[in-house]
C-alpha positions as CSV (number, residue, x, y, z in Angstrom):
1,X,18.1,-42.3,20.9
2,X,19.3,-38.9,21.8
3,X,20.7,-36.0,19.6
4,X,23.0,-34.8,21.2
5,X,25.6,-31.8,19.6
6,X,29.4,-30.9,20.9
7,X,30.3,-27.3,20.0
8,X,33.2,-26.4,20.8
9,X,37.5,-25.7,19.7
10,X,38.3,-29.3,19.3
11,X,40.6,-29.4,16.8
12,X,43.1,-26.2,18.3
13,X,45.8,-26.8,20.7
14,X,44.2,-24.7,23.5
15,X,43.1,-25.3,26.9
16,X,39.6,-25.0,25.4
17,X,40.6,-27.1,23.1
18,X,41.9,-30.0,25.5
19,X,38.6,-29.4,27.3
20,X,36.4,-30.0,24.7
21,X,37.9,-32.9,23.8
22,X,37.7,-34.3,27.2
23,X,33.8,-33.6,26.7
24,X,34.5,-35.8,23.4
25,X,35.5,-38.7,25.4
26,X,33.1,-38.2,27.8
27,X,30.1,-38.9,25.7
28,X,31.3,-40.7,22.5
29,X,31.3,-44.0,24.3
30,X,26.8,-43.0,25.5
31,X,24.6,-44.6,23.9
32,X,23.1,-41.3,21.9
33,X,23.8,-40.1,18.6
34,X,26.6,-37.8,18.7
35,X,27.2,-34.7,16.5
36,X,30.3,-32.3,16.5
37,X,30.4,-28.7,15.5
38,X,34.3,-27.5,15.2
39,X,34.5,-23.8,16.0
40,X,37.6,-21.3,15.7
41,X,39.2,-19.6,19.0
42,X,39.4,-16.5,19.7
43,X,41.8,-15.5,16.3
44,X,44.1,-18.4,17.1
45,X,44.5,-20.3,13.4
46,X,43.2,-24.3,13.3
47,X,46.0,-26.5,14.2
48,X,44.8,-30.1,13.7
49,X,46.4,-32.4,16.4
50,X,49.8,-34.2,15.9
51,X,47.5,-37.0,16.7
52,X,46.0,-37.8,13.7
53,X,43.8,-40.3,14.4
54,X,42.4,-38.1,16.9
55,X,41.9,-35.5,14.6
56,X,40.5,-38.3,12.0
57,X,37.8,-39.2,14.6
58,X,36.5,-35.8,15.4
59,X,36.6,-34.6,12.1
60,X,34.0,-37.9,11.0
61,X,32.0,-36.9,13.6
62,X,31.6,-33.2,12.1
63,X,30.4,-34.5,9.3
64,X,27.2,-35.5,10.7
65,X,24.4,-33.0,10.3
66,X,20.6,-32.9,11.9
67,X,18.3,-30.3,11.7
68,X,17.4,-30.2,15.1
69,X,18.6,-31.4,18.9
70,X,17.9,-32.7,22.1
71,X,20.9,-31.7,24.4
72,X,23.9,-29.6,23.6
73,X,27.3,-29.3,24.8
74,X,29.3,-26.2,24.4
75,X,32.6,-25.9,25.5
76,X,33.0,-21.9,24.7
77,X,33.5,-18.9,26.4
78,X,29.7,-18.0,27.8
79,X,29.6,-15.0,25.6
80,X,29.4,-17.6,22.6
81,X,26.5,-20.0,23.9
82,X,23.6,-20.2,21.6
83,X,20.6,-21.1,24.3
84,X,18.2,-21.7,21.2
85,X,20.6,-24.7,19.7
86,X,19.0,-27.8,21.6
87,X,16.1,-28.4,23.7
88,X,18.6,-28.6,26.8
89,X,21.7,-26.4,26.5
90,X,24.9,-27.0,29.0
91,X,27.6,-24.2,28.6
92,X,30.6,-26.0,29.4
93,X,33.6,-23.1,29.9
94,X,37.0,-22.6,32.6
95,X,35.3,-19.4,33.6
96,X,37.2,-15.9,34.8
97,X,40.6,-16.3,36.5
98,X,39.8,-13.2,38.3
99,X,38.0,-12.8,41.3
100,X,35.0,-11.9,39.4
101,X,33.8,-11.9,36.0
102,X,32.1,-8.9,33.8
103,X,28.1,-8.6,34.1
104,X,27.3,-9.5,31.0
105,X,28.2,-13.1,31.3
106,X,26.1,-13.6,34.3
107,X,23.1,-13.3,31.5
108,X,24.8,-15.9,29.3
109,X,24.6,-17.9,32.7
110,X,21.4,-17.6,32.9
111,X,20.2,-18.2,29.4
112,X,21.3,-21.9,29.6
113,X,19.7,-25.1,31.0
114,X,23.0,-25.9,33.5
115,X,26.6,-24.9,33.6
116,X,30.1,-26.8,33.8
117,X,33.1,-25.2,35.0
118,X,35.9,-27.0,35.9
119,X,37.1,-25.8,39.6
120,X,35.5,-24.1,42.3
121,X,37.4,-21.0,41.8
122,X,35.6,-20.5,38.5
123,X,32.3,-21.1,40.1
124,X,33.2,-18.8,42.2
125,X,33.3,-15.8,39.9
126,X,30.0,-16.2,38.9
127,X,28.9,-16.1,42.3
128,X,31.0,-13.3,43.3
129,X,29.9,-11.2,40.0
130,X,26.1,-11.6,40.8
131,X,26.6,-10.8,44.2
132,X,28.4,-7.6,43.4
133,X,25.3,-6.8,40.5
134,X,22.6,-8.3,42.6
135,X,21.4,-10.3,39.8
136,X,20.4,-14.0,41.1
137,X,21.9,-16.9,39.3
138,X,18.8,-19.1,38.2
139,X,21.0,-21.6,36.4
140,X,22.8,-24.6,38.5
141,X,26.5,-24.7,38.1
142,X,28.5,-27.7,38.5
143,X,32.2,-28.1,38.7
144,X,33.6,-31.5,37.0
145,X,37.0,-30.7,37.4
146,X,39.3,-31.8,34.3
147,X,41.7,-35.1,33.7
148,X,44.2,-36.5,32.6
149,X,45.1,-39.2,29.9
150,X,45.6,-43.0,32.0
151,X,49.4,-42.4,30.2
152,X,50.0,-40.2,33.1
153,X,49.6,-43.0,35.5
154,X,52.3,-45.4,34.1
155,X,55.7,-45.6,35.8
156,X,57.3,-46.8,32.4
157,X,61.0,-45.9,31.4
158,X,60.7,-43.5,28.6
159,X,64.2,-42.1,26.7
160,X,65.0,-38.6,27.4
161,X,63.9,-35.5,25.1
162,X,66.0,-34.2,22.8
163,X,66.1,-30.5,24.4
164,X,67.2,-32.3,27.5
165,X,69.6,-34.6,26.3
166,X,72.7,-32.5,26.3
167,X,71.8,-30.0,29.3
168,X,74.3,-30.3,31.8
169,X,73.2,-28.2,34.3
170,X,72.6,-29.1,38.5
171,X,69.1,-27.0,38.6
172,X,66.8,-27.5,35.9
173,X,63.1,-25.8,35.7
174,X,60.4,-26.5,33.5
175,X,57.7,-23.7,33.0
176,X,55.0,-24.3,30.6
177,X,52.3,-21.5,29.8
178,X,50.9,-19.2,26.5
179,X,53.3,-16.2,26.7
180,X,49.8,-13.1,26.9
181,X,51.9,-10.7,26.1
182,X,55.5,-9.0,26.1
183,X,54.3,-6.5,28.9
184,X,54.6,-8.3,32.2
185,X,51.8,-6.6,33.7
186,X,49.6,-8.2,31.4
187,X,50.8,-11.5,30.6
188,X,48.6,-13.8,33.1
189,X,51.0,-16.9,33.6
190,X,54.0,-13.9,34.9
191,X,56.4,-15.6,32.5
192,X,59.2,-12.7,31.9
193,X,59.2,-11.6,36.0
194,X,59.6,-15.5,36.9
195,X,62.1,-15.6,34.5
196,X,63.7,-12.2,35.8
197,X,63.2,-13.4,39.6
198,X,65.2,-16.6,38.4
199,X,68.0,-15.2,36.6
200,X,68.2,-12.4,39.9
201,X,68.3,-15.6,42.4
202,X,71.4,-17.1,40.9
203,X,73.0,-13.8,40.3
204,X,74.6,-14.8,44.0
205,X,74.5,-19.1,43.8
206,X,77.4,-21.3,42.6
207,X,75.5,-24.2,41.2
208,X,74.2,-24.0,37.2
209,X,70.1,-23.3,36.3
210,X,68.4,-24.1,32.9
211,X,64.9,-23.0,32.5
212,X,62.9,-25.4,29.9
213,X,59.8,-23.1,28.7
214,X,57.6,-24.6,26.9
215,X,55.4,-21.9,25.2
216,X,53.2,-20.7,22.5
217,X,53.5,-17.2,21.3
218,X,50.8,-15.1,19.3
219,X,50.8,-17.9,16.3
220,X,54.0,-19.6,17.0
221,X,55.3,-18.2,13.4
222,X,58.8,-17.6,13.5
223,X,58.0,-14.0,13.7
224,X,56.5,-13.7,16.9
225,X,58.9,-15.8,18.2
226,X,61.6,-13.9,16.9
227,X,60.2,-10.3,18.8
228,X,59.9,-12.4,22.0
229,X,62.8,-13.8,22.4
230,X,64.3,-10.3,21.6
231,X,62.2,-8.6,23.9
232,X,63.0,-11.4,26.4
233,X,66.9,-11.3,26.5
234,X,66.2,-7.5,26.5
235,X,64.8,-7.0,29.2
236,X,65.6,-10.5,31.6
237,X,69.3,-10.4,30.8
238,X,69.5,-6.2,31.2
239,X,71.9,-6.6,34.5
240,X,73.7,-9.9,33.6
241,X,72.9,-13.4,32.6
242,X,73.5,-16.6,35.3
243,X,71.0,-18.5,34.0
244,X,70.3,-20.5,30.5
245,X,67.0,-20.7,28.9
246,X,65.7,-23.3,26.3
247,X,62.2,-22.4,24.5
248,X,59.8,-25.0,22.9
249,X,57.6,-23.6,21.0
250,X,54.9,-25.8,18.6
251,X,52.7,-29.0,19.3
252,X,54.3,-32.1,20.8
253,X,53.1,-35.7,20.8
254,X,51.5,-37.3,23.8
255,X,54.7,-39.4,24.2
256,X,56.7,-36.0,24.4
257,X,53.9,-34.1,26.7
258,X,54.6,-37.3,29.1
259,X,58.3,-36.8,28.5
260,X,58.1,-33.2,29.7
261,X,57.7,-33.8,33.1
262,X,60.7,-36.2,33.7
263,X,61.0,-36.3,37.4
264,X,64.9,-37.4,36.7
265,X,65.8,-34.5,35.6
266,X,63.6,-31.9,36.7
267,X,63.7,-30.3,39.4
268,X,60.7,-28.5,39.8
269,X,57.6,-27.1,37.7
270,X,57.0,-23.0,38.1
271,X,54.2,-21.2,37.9
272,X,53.9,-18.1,39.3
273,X,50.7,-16.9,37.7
274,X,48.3,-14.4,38.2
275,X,45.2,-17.1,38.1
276,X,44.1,-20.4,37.4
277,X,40.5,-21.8,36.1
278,X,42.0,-25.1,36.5
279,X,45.9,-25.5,34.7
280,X,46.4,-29.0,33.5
281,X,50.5,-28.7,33.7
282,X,50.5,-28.2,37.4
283,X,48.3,-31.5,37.8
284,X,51.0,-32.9,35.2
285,X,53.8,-32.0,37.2
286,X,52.3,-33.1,40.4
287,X,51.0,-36.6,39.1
288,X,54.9,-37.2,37.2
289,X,56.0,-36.6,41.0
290,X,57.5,-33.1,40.4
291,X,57.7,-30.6,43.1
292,X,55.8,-27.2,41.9
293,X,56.6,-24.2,43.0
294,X,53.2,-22.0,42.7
295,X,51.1,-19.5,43.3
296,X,49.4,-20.0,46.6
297,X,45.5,-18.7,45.1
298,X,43.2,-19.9,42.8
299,X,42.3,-23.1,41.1
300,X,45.5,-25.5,40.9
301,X,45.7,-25.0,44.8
302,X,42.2,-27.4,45.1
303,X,44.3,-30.1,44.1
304,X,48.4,-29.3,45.0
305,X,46.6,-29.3,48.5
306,X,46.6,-33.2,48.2
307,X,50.4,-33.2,46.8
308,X,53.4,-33.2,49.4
309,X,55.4,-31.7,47.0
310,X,54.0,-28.2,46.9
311,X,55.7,-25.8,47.1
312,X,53.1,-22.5,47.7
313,X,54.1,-18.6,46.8
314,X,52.7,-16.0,48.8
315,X,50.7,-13.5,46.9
316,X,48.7,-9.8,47.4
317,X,45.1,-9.5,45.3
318,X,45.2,-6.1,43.6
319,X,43.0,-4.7,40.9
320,X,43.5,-6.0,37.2
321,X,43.6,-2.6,36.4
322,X,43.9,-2.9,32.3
323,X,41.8,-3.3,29.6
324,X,41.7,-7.3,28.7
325,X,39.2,-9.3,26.5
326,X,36.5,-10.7,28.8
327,X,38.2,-9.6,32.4
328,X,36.2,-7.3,34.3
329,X,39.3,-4.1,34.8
330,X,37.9,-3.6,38.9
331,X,38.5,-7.5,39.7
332,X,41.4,-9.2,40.9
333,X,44.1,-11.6,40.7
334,X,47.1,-12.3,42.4
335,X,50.6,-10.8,42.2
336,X,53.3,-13.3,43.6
337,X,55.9,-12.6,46.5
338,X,59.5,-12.3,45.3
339,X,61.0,-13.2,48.5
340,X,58.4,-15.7,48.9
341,X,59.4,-17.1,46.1
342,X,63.0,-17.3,46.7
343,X,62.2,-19.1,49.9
344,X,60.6,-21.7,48.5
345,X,63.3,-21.8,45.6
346,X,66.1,-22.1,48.5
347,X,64.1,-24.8,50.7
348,X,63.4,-27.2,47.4
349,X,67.3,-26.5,47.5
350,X,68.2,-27.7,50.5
351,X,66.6,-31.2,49.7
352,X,69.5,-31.7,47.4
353,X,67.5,-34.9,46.2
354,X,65.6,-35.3,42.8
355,X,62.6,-37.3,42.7
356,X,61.4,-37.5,46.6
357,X,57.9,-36.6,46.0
358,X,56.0,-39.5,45.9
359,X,52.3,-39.8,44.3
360,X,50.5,-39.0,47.5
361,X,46.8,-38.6,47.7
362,X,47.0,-36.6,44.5
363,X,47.8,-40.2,42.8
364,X,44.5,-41.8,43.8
365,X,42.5,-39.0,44.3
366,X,43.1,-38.3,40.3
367,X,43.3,-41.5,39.2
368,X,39.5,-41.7,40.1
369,X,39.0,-38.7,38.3
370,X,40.0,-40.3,35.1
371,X,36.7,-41.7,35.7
372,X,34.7,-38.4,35.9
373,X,33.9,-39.1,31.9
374,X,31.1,-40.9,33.1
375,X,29.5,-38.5,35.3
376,X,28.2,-37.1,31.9
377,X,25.8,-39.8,31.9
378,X,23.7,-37.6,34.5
379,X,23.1,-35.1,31.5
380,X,22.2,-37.7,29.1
């Protein structure tokens, strides 16, 4: 029987987090014997999941040890692949959401037995990148795009949050992102200009907006909360407020994450970001039969393309410009289009309906792909 080690954030409520679980489910139910090595990210502190018996699982798993391995999985960013850790190694990471990544990941690439990303943008970085170096890739890349939990494919009634339950007003919009930073020009999800763009559009309209956010900050202590919300009604509310916002900060269950895309009382997901590697809440939103209103470049477009209730931004590419961990400054990502958006904000308007997106092709498409666990087996 096989050896066969998981490195990766599992316990951290991260998207690398969510991903390396995912690789959890993929291969706990092989017939190898499976071994778990919990790592930190980035300086983000441990959060151990509200589901405990998740975390229970995982963490009796880590307590295996073996001195040696046949295959390992490691769902990291390439600069933290050890290529001496198994016989075969498989860096497992969401790649750049720029148009291409710095040089010295190509090597990382290179060092390992096969690569996983999860979209075809993110391969697409790597390619671009080595292109731009002239250093050849000599390590296959796959994409296995990610999924979602089969509790995203039930129709059942569920009761309404409590953060919605006394919101009264006609528009509500749910945005849901890590908050970068409190300069706009570096925060990669755009949060504070959507927001700004939002409050600007109903500067003029009759009818009542709420914006649901739900967010992490730096470490979600009340601290950092505290400066961005100050920051926030500093600088969105500057020339008048016509909107209302509601933040949710910390780590909900899976019965509230299922709850957060009610598609009776939503009427429509944003994201306006820079770039995507792959951005389970869009898929979320689109599977719960939300409209989004998005971005028209990078990853989440591979599937909203299947989903009659997309809603795409225009966008220029311009340079990245600052200094940020692990983007290369020359690269580029996308900048929306304010009147694009407002377009798109005015025709989802004119509908006047809630809940006329149906699960179109993105339905079964994805509902195969809650199946893509098994494609793991190829590696094993």
């Amino acid at each position: 029987m096989k050896k066969v080690l998981l490195r990766g954030p599992l316990l951290t409520s991260t998207g690398y987090g969510n991903h390396a679980r995912q690789v959890f489910e993929s291969l706990k139910v092989l017939d190898i014997d499976l071994y778990v090595e919990d790592t930190r990210w980035g300086d983000d502190i441990r959060s151990y999941l509200v589901n405990k018996k998740k975390s229970k699982e995982i963490l009796q798993y880590c307590h295996k040890k073996s001195d040696s391995y046949d295959i390992s999985f490691q769902v990291l960013l390439p600069n933290e692949w050890n290529k001496n850790i198994a016989s075969y190694n498989i860096g497992v990471t969401a790649g750049i959401e720029t148009t291409f990544c710095e040089k010295s990941w190509l090597e990382f690439v290179n060092n390992m037995n096969r690569v996983i990303v999860p979209s075809s943008h993110a391969k697409s970085s790597f390619i671009t990148s080595a292109k731009i170096n002239n250093i050849d890739i000599t390590t296959d890349i796959d994409v296995i795009p990610l999924f979602l939990s089969e509790e995203f494919y039930i129709d059942n009634e569920f009761k309404k949050l409590d953060f919605y339950k006394n919101c009264d007003t006609l528009d509500n919009y749910l945005i849901v992102g890590k908050t970068s930073s409190f300069e706009n020009f570096k925060d990669r999800k755009s949060i504070l200009s959507t927001l700004s763009d939002i409050n600007e559009y109903y500067r003029t309209k009759t009818e009542s907006c709420t914006v649901f956010i739900k967010t992490s900050i730096g470490h979600n202590s009340s601290r950092d909360i505290s400066m961005f919300k100050e920051s926030f009604y500093k600088e969105i509310f500057s020339n008048g407020k016509y909107i209302d916002v509601v933040f949710i900060t910390g780590t909900l269950t899976d019965y509230e994450t299922r709850k957060l895309y009610d598609n009776s009382f939503i009427k429509a997901f944003i994201l306006l970001t820079k770039g995507e590697c792959f951005c389970i809440p869009a898929l979320e939103a689109a599977v719960s039969a939300i409209p989004v209103i998005a971005t028209n470049w990078s990853a989440h477009t591979e599937y909203l393309s299947y989903y009659d209730g997309y809603y795409p931004v225009d966008y220029s590419l311009q340079k990245v410009k600052i200094n940020l961990p692990f983007i290369e400054k020359n690269s580029e990502w996308a900048l929306y289009n304010k009147s694009s958006f407002f377009d798109q904000l005015s025709k989802l308007k004119s509908c006047n309906t809630l809940n006329i997106y149906r699960k179109t092709e993105i339905m079964s498409m994805y509902k195969e792909l809650v199946g893509v666990k098994w494609y793991m087996q190829w590696y094993c």
